[in-house]
C-alpha positions in Angstrom: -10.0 101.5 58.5 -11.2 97.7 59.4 -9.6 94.8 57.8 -12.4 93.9 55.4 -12.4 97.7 54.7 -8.8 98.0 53.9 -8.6 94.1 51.4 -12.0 95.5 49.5 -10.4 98.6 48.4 -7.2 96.7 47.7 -9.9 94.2 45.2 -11.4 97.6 44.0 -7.4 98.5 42.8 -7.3 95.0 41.5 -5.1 93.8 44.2 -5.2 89.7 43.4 -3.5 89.6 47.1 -6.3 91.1 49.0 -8.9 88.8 47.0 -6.8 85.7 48.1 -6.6 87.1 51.9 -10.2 88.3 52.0 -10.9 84.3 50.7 -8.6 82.9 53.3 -10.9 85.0 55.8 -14.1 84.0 55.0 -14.2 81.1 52.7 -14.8 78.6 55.3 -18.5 80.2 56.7 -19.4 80.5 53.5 -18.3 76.8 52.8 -20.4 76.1 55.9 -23.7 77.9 54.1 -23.4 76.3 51.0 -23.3 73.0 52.8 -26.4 73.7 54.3 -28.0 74.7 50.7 -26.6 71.7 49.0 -24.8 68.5 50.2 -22.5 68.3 47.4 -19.3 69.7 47.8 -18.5 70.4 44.3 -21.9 72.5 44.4 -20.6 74.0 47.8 -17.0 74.6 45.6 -18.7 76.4 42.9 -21.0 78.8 45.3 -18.1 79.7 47.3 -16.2 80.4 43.9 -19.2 82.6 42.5 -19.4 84.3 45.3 -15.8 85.2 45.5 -15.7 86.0 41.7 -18.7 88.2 42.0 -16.3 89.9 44.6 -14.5 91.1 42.4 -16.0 91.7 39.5 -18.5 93.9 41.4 -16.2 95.2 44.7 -18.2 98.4 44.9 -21.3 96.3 45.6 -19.5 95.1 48.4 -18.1 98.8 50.0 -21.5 99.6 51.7 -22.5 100.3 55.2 -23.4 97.3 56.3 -21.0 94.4 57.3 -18.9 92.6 55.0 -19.3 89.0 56.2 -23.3 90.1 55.9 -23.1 90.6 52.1 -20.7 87.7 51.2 -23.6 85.4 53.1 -26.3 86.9 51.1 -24.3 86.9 48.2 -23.7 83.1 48.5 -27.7 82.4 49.3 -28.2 84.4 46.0 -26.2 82.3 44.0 -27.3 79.3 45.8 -31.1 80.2 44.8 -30.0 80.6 41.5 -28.1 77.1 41.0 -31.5 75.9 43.1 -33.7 77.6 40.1 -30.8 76.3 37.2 -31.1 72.7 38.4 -35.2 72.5 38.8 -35.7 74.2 35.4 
């Protein structure tokens, strides 16, 4: 079992811990893509926060094949789109 396996099925038994070490793994690329989607770090702060609370509220959408790192970044250009849409509307 690989890292990212082994802290999403600690989220998925509501394991604050493994959400805290799984943000202190990735939270800086995904800083680094919300930077590129807006400027403003306080924007960048909430992205990376949605996409981290989306984590885990929704862990099981987050235990598929493909790589974590993969789904946290297209989770964060998600809720980047939708912020984008929220602020034109």
């Amino acid at each position: 079992m690989t890292i990212d396996e082994k802290l999403m099925m600690g989220i998925l038994n509501r394991e604050r811990q493994a959400l805290s070490d799984l943000y202190d793994r990735y939270h800086r690329i995904l800083w680094h893509i919300a930077r590129q989607a807006d400027s403003d770090s306080s924007v960048c702060e909430q992205l990376v926060a949605q996409v981290f609370h989306t984590v885990w509220n929704e862990p099981r959408n987050f235990m598929q094949n493909r790589k974590l790192l993969a789904q946290l970044i297209d989770c964060c250009h998600s809720h980047s789109a939708k912020s984008t849409i929220k602020i034109c509307s």
